[in-house]
DOPA-64635 format. One line per 2 residues: for each residue x negated, y, z of N, C-alpha, C. Coordinates in steps of 0.02 Angstrom, whole numbers, plus 50000, padded with zeros to 5 digits. Layout:
N
X:Y:Z:X:Y:Z:X:Y:Z  ...
This chain:
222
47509:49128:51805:47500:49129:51733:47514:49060:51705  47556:49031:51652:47574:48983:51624:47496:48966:51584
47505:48898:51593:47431:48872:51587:47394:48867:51508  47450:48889:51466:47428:48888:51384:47450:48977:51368
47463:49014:51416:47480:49087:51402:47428:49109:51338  47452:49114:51277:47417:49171:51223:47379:49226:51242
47325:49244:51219:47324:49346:51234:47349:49361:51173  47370:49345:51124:47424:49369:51087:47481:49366:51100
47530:49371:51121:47589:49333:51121:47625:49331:51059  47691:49311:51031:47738:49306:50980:47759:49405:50985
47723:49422:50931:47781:49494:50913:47805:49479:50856  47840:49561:50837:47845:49554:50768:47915:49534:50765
47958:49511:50726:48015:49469:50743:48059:49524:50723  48067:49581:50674:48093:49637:50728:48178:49637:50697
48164:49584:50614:48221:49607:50582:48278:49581:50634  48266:49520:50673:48314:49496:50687:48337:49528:50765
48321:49587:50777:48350:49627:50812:48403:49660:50822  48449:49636:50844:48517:49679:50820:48528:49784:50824
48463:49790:50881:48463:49860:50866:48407:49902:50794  48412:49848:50782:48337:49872:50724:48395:49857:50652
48443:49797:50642:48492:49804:50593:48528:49855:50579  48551:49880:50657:48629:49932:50658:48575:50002:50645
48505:50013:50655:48470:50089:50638:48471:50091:50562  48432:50004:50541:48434:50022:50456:48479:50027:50406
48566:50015:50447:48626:50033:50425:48640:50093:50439  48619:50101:50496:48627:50189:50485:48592:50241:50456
48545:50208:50468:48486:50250:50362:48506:50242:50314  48531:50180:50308:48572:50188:50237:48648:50242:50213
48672:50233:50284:48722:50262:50292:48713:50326:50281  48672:50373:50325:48635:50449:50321:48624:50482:50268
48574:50424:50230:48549:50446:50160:48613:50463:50129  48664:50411:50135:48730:50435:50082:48758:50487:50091
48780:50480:50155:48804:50538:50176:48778:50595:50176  48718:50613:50186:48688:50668:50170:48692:50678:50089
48677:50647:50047:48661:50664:49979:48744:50689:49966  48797:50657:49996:48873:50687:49976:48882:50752:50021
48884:50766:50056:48915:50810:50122:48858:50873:50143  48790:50847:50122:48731:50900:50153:48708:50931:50093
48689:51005:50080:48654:51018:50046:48572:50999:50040  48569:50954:49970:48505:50937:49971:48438:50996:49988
48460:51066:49958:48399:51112:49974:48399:51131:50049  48447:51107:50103:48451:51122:50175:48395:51103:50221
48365:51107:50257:48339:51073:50316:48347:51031:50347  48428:51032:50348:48477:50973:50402:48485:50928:50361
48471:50915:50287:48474:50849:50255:48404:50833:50264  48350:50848:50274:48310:50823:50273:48269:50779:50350
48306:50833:50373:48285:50839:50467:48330:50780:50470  48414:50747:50464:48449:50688:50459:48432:50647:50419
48405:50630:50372:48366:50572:50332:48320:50554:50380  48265:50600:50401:48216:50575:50434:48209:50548:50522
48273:50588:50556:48279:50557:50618:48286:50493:50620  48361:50453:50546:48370:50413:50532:48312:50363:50526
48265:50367:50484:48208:50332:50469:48188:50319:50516  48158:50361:50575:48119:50358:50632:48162:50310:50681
48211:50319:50668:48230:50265:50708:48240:50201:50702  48225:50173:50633:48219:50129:50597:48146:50102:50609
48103:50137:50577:48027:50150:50586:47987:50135:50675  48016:50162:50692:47999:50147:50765:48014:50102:50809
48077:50068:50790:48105:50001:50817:48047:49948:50790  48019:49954:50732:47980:49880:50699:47912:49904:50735
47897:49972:50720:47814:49976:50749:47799:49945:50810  47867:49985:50867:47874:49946:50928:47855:49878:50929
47897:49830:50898:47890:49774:50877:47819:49728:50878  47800:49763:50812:47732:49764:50790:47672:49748:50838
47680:49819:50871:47644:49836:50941:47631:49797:50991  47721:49776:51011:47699:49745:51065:47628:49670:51061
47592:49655:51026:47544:49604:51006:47505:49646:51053  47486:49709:51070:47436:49728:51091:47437:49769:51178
47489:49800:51163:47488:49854:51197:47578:49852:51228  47585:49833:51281:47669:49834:51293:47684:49918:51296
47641:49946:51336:47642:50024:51333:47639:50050:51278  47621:50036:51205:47650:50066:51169:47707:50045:51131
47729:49993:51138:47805:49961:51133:47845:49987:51152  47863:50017:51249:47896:50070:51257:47906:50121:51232
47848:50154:51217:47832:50215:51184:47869:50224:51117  47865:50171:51090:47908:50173:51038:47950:50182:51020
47976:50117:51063:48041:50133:51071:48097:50169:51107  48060:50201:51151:48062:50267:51166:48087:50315:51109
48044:50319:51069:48048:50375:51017:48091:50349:50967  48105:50287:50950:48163:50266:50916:48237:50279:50948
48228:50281:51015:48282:50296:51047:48326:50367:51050  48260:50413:51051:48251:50505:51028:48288:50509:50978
48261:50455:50930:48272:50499:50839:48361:50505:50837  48387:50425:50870:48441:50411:50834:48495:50474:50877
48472:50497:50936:48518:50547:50996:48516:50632:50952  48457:50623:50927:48456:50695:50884:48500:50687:50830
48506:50621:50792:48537:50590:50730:48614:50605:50756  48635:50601:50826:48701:50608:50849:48718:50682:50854
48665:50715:50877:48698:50785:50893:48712:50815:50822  48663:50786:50734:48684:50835:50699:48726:50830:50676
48765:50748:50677:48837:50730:50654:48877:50764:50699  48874:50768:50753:48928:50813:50813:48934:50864:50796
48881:50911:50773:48875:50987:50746:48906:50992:50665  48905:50916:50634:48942:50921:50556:49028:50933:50571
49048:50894:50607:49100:50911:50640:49125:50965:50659  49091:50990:50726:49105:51030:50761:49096:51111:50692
49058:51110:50666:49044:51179:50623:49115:51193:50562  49118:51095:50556:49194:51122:50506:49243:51116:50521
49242:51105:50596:49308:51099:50630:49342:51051:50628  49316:50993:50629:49352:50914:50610:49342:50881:50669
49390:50840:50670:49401:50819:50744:49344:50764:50767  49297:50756:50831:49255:50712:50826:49330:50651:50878
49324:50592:50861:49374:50549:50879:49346:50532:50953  49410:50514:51020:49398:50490:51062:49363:50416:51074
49331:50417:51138:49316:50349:51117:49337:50292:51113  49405:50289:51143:49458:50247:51142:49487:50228:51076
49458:50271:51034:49516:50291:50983:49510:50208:50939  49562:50198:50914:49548:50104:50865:49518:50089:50813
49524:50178:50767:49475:50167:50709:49408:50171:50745  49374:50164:50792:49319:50154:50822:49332:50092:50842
49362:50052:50867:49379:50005:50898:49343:49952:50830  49386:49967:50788:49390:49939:50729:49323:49921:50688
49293:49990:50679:49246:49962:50658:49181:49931:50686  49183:49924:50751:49141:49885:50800:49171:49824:50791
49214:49795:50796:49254:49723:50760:49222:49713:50723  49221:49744:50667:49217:49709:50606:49133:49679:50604
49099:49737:50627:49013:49717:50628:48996:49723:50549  49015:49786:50539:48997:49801:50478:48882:49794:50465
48874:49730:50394:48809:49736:50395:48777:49778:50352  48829:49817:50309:48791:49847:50217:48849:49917:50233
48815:49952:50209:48849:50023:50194:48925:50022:50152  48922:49982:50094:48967:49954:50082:49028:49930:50133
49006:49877:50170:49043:49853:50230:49073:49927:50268  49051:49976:50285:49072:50035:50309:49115:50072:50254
49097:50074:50201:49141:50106:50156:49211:50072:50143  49208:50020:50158:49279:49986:50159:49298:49973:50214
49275:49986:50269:49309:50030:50330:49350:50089:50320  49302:50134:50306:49321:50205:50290:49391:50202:50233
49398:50174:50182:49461:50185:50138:49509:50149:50182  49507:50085:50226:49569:50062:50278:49592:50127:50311
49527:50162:50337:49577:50221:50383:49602:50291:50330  49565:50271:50300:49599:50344:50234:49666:50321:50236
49689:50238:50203:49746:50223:50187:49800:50186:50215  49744:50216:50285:49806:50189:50350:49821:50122:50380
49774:50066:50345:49780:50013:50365:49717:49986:50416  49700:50013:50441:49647:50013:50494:49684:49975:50558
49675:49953:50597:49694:49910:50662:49690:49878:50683  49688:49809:50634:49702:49724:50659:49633:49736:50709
49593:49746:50662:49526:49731:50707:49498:49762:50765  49506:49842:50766:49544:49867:50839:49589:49861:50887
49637:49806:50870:49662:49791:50913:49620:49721:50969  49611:49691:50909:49555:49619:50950:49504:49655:50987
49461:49733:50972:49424:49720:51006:49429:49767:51059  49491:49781:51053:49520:49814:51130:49547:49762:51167
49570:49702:51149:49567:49624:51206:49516:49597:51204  49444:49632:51202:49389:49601:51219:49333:49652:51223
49354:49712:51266:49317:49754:51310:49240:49733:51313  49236:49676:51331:49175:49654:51367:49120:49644:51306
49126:49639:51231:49083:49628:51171:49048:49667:51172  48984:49630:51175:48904:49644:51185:48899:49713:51142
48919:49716:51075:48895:49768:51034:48944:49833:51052  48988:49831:51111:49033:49894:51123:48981:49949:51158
48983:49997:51130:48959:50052:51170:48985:50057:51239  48908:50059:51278:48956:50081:51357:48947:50159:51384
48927:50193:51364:48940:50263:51379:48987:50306:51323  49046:50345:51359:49077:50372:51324:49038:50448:51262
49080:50443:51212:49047:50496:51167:49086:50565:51196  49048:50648:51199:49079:50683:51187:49127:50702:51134
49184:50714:51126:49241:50707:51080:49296:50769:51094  49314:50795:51047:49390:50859:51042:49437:50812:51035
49491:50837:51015:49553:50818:50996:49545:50759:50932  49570:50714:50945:49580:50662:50874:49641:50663:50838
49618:50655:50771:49673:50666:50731:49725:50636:50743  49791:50655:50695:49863:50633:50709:49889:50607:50659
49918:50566:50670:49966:50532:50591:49986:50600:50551  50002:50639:50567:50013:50685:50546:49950:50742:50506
49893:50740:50510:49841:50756:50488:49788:50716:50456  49823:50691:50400:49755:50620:50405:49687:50662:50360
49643:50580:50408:49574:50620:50410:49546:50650:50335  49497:50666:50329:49472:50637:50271:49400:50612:50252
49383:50597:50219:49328:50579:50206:49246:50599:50244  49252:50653:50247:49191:50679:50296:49195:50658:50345
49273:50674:50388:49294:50669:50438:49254:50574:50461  49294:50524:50404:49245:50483:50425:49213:50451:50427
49172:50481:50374:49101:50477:50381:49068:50482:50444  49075:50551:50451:49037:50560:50506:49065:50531:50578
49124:50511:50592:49135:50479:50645:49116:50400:50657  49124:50384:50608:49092:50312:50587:49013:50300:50613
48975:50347:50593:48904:50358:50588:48906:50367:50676  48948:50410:50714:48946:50415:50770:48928:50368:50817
49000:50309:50790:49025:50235:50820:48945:50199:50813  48942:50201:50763:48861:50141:50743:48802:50155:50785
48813:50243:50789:48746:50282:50836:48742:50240:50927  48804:50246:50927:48824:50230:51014:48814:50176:51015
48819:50128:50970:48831:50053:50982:48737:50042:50984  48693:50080:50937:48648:50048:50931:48603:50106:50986
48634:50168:51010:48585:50182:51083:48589:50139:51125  48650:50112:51152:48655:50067:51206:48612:50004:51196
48608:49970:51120:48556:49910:51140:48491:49944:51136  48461:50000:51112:48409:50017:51146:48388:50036:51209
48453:50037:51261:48437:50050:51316:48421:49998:51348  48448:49959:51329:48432:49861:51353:48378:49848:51335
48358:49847:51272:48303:49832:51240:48219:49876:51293  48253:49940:51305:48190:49993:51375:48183:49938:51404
48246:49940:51448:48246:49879:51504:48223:49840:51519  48198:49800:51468:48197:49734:51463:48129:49744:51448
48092:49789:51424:48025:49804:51406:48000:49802:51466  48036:49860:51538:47997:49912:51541:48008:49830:51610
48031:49791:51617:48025:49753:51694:47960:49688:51655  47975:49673:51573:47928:49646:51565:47854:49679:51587
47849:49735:51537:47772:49761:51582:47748:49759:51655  47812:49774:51688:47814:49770:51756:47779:49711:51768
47810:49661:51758:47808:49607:51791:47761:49554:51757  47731:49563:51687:47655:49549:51662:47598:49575:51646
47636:49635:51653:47551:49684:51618:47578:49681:51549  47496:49697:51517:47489:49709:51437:47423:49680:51433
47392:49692:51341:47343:49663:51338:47284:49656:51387  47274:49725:51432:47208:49724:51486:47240:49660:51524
47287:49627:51539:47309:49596:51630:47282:49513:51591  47313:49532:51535:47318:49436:51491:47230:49438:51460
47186:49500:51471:47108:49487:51438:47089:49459:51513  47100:49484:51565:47071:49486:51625:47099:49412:51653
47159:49386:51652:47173:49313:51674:47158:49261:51614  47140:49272:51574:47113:49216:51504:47045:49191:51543
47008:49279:51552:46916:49254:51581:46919:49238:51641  46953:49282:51678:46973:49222:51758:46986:49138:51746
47008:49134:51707:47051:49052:51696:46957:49017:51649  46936:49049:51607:46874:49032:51583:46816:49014:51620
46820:49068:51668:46751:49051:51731:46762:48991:51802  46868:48987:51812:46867:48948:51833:46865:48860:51796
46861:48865:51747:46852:48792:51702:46783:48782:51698  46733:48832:51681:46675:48826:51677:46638:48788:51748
């Protein structure tokens, strides 16, 4: 035990999380998209607003938490991890129901907008009119000579056929593929983020291990 160890430690912190930014861009994102594309009296706009949130919501509580309890930090984020995978299947099913192509993962307008590191919904919306108007690339191309960037998704998405110069997309189309790209990029740093929880607990405990070596360290000073 380091000889000034807290039983609090430093939480909290959460904005500057890069998987807690890319969730509350994708709430922002959702909300829009849903209010254009979903019928507001539906279920599935409401059931997609709120996975969105939760995954937003659950990244900071996590956060929050960890001050007390590392086990419920996982837990959390755990369930932040849930919301945003359900958040994926109902964009896959927006797709898949109207028959629009979900894009490979190779594909550059994905490429592209992982480049750019879009931070405001905005920032995505002027993504989205490059590939409406065809000028989408530069930045897919850089970040296909640099494979290895931290924020690339590393598990492939299930995907159909991607569109063709000859079919261009449209607007739903990508929307919702966009929303896809952001989903993958920000499961994978929550999978790091488990990780990294779950060897910390391992390897310190939680509040019971840091109450129990504070009064050990107390009775041996006394």
């Amino acid at each position: 035990m380091a000889a000034h160890e807290p039983l609090i430690p430093r939480h909290g912190g959460y904005r500057r999380l890069k998987s807690f930014q890319i969730a509350q861009l994708l709430y922002d994102l959702t909300a829009r998209f849903c209010d254009k594309y979903i019928d507001p009296r539906s279920r599935t706009h409401d059931q997609m607003v709120q996975a969105a949130r939760s995954g937003v919501q659950n990244i900071a509580e996590g956060s929050q938490a960890s001050a007390t309890s590392r086990r419920m930090e996982l837990k959390l984020t755990n369930v932040a991890r849930s919301s945003l995978e359900e958040l994926r299947r109902d964009y896959e099913d927006f797709l898949r129901q109207r028959k629009l192509p979900q894009w490979e993962r190779n594909d550059p307008r994905r490429a592209d907008l992982i480049a750019r590191r879009p931070a405001t919904a905005d920032d995505v919306a002027r993504w989205a009119r490059d590939v409406k108007s065809g000028q989408c690339g530069l930045h897919g191309q850089q970040a296909r000579a640099a494979p290895s960037t931290p924020s690339m998704p590393s598990t492939p998405s299930t995907s159909s056929t991607p569109s063709t110069p000859s079919t261009p997309p449209t607007y739903a189309e990508i929307a919702a593929n966009g929303a896809l790209v952001l989903i993958a990029v920000a499961c994978t740093l929550l999978d790091r983020q488990l990780a990294a929880q779950a060897e910390a607990f391992r390897r310190d405990g939680g509040f019971t291990e840091r109450l129990y070596r504070h009064r050990r360290r107390n009775r041996e000073q006394s």
